[in-house]
C-alpha positions in Angstrom: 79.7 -104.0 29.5 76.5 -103.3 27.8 73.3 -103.2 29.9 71.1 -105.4 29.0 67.6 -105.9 29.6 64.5 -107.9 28.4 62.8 -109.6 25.1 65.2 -107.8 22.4 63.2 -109.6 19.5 60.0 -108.3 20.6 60.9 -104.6 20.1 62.9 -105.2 17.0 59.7 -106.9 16.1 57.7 -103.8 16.6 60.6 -102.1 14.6 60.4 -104.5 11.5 56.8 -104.4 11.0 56.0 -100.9 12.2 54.4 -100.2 8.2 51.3 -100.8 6.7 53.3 -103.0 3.8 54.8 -105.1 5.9 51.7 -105.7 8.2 49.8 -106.5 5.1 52.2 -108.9 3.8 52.1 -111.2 7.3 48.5 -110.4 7.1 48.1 -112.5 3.7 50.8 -115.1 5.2 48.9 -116.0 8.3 45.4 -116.1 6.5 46.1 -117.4 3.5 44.6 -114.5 1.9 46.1 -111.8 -1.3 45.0 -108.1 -0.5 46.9 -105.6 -1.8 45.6 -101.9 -0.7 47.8 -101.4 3.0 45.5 -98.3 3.1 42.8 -100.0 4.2 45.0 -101.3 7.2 44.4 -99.5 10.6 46.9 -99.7 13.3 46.0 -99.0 16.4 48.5 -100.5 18.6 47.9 -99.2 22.2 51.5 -97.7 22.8 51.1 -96.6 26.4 49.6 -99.5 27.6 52.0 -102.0 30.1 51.1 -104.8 31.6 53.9 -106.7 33.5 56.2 -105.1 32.0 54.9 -105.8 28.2 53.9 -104.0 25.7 51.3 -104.5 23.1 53.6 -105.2 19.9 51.5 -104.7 17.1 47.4 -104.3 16.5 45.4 -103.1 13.6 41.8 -103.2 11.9 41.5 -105.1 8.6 38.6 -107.0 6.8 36.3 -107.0 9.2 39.3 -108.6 12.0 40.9 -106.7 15.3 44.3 -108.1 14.6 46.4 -108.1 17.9 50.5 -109.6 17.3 52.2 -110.5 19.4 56.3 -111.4 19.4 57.7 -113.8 22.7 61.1 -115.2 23.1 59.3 -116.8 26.0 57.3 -119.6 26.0 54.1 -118.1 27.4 50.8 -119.7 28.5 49.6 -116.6 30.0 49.3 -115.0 26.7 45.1 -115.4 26.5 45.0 -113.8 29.6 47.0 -110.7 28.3 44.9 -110.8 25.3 41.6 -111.0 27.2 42.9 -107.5 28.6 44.7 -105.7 25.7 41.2 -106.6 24.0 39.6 -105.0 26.1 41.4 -102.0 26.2 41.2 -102.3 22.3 37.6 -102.6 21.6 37.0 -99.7 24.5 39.3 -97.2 22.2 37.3 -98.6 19.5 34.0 -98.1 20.3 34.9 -94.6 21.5 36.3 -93.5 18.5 33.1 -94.6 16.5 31.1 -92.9 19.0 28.5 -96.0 19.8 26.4 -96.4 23.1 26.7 -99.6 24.6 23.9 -98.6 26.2 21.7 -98.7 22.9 18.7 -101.0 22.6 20.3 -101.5 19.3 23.4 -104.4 19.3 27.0 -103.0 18.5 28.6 -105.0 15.7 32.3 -105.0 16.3 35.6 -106.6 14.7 36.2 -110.0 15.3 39.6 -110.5 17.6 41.9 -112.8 16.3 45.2 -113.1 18.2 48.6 -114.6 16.9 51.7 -115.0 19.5 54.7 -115.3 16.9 57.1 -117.6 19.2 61.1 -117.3 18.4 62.4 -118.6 22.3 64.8 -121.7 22.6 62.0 -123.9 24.4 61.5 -126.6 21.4 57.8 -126.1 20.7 55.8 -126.6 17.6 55.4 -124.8 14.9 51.4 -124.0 15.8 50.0 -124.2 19.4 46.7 -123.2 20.2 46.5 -121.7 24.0 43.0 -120.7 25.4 41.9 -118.7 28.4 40.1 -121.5 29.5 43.1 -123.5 30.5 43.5 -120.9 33.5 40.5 -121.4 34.7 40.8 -123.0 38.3 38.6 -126.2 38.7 39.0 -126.5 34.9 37.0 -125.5 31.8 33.2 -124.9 32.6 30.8 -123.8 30.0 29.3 -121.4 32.0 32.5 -119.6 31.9 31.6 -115.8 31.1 34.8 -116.0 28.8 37.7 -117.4 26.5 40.3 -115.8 24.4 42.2 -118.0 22.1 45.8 -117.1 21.2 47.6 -119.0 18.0 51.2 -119.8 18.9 53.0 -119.7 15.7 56.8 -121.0 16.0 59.4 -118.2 13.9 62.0 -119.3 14.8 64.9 -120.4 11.7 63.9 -123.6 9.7 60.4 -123.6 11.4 57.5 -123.0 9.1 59.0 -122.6 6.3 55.8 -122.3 3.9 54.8 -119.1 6.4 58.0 -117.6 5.5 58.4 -118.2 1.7 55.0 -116.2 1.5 56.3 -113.6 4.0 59.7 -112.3 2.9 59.9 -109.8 5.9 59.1 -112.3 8.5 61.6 -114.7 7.2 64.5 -112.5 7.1 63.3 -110.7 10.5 64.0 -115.3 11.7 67.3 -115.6 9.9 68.3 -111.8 11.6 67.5 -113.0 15.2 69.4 -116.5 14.5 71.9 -114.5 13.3 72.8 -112.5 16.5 72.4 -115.6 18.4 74.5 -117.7 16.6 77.0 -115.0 17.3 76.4 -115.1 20.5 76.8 -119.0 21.1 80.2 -118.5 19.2 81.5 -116.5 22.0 81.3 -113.3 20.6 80.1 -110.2 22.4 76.8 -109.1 22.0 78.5 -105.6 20.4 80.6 -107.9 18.3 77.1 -110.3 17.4 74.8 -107.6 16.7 77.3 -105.5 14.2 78.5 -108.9 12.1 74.6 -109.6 11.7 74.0 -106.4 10.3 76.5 -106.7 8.1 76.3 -110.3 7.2 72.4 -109.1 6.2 73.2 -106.1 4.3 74.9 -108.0 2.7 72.7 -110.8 1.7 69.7 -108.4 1.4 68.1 -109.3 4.8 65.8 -106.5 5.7 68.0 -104.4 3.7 65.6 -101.5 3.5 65.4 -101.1 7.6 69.2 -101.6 7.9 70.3 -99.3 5.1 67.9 -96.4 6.8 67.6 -97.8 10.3 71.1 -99.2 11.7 71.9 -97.3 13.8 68.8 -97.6 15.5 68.3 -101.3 15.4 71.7 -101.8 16.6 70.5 -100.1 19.5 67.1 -101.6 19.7 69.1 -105.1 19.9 72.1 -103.7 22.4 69.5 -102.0 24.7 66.7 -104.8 25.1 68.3 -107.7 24.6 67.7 -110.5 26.9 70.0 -111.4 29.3 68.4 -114.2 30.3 67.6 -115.1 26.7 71.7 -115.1 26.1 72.3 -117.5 29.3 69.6 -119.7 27.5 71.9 -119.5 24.4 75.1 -120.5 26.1 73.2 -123.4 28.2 71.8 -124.7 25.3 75.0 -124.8 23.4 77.0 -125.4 26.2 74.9 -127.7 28.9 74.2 -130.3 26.5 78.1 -130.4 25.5 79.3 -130.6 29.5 76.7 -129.1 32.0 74.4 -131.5 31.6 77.2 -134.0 32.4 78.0 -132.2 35.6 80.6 -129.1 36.2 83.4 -131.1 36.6 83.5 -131.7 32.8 81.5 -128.3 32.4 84.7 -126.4 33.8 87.0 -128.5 32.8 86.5 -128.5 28.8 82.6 -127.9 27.8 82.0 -123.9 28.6 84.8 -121.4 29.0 85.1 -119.9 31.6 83.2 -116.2 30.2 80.4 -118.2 29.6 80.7 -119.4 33.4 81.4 -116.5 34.8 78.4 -114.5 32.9 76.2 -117.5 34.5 77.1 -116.6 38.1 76.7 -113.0 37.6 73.1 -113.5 36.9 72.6 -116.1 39.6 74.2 -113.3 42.0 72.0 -110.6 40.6 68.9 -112.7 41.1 70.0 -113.8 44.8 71.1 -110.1 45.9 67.0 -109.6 44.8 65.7 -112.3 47.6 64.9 -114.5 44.5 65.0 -118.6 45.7 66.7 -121.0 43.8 62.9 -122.4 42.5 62.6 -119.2 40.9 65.6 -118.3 39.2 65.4 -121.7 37.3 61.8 -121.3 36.6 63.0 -117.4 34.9 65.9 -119.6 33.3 63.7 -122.2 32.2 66.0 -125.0 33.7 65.7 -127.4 36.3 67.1 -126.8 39.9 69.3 -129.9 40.0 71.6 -128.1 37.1 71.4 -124.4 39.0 71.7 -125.8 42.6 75.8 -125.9 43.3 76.1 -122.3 41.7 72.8 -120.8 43.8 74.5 -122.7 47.0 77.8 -121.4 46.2 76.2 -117.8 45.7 74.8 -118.0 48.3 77.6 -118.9 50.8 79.4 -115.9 49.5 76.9 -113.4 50.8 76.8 -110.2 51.3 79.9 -109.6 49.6 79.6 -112.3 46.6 82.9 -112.0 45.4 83.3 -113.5 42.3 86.2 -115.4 42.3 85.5 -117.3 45.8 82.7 -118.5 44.1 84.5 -119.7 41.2 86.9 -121.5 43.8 83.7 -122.9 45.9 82.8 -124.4 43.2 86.0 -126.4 41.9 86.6 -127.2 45.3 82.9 -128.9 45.5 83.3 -130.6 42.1 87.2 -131.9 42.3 
C-alpha cells in the first residue's frame, strides 16, 4: 500500500506554477490586469521555511505587490495568521537583500502584501471569502490592534469560478486534474490506479500537457507521495455518508459503502487512537461530527492494544444488527 501523507494538491500546486509564465498568467487572472514581460516577475518563495508543517507555496515581487499564494485542501481560518508570519519572514529577506536600515531617519517604502489562499477542499465554501487576522483576536476586533493581515479565499475547485479559469488556462486544468484523481478515487479505484488514468485521461485532452509530457513521472509521484489521506476518507464520506452513513451503519454496511471503503476508515481511526488522539479530535482533523465517528472510535477503542481489524469489523455489526 502506498504511504500516504498530507495536502497532495498543494505541492503539485507548487509543481504547476513553479515558472514565471504561468505565475504571470494567474497574476493577470486574479487582478484583472494584461502584463506580458514574466521577467519582470521575482519569486522569492521562502523554500526552507515550515511552519506546522506547511510550506510557503508560492511568493514573488511584481508591480509594486509582494505576492504570497497560497494552495489548501483545508478549509483554513488560520491562514492570516500564517501570512502575518511568512510576511514577515518575506519583507526581512527583502529589505536585506536591498540593503536598507530600518534604522534610517528616512521611511522604507516597501511592496504592498497581498495574499490569495486558492481553496480546492470538499468543505462547500464560496467562491471568494475574505478572512482577516483580526477575527483571532481574543475579546474581538479593537482598533488599537498593532495589526491585521487579510487573506482572499478564492474557491478552485471544478465548476467554481469559472470566469477566473477561462482567463487562466493553467489554473483551470491544474481544477479539472485534481477532480480528476478524485473522482477516481470516489469510484473505488486505487490511488496508483486514480493518479495514472488522470494523467492519461489529461494528456490526452491537453490538460497541463506540457508538465505531463516532461514531468510524469514526477507528478505521479508528487500526487502518490503527498496525497492526503485524510483528504481521500473526506472523498469516500462524502460520496458514501450521504448515500448510507449518514443514515446510520446498518444501511452503511449493509449496501451504501463497501467494505474497502470501511475498512480504510477504521485504519485511520486506529492510527489516530494508537497516537492518544480523542474522539473530538479526530472528527475535527476529519471535518465531521462525532455522532457519525463515535461507534467506530468506541469500537477502536475496545480493541486496544492489539486493534485487530477484523474484531472491530465484528463489534461493529454486532452493535448495529
Amino acid at each position: 500500500m502506498t504511504k500516504v501523507k498530507r495536502n497532495f494538491k498543494d505541492s503539485l500546486f507548487r509543481l504547476v506554477f513553479h515558472g514565471k509564465e504561468e505565475l504571470l498568467s494567474l497574476y493577470n487572472a486574479v487582478n484583472g490586469s494584461s502584463y506580458t514581460n514574466a521577467d519582470d516577475l521575482e519569486i522569492n518563495t521562502l523554500e526552507d521555511v515550515v511552519y506546522m508543517g506547511m510550506k510557503n507555496d508560492v511568493s514573488f515581487l511584481f508591480a509594486h505587490y509582494l505576492n504570497l499564494y497560497e494552495a489548501q485542501s483545508t478549509s483554513n481560518p488560520n491562514m492570516p495568521l500564517r501570512g502575518t508570519i511568512y510576511f514577515g519572514d518575506l519583507l526581512k529577506g527583502w529589505i536585506e537583500s536591498n540593503h536598507l536600515d530600518m534604522y534610517s531617519e528616512k521611511q522604507i517604502m516597501i511592496p504592498k502584501p497581498k495574499f490569495l489562499v486558492f481553496y480546492n477542499g470538499l468543505k462547500k465554501e464560496p467562491e471568494r471569502k475574505i478572512l482577516r487576522l483580526s477575527d483571532s483576536f481574543e475579546g474581538g476586533q479593537d482598533e488599537e490592534a498593532a495589526l491585521e493581515c487579510t487573506a482572499i479565499m478564492l474557491n478552485i475547485n471544478y465548476g467554481y469560478n469559472r470566469e477566473l479559469m477561462a482567463k487562466c488556462q493553467t489554473l483551470h486544468d491544474y481544477s479539472y486534474f485534481v477532480e480528476t484523481v478524485r473522482q477516481g478515487v470516489r469510484a473505488g479505484k486505487t490511488l496508483e490506479e486514480a493518479v495514472d488514468e488522470a494523467i492519461s485521461k489529461s494528456l490526452k485532452e491537453g490538460v497541463l500537457k506540457d508538465l505531463l509530457k516532461k514531468n510524469r513521472s514526477e507528478v505521479r509521484n508528487v500526487v502518490l507521495t503527498e496525497y492526503n489521506e485524510e483528504l481521500h476518507l473526506k472523498n469516500v464520506r462524502e460520496c458514501g455518508y450521504e448515500e448510507g452513513y449518514d443514515n446510520g451503519y446498518d444501511s452503511g454496511y449493509g449496501s451504501g459503502l463497501d467494505q474497502g471503503r470501511i475498512q480504510n476508515q477504521i485504519e485511520l481511526v486506529i492510527k489516530k487512537v494508537r497516537k492518544g488522539q480523542s474522539l473530538e479530535q479526530i472528527a475535527d482533523a476529519l471535518e465531521t461530527s462525532e455522532d457519525q465517528l463515535k461507534e467506530i472510535y468506541e469500537a477502536v477503542v475496545k480493541a486496544a492494544p492489539e486493534y485487530d481489524l477484523e474484531r472491530i469489523k465484528e463489534e461493529l455489526k454486532i452493535k448495529n444488527r
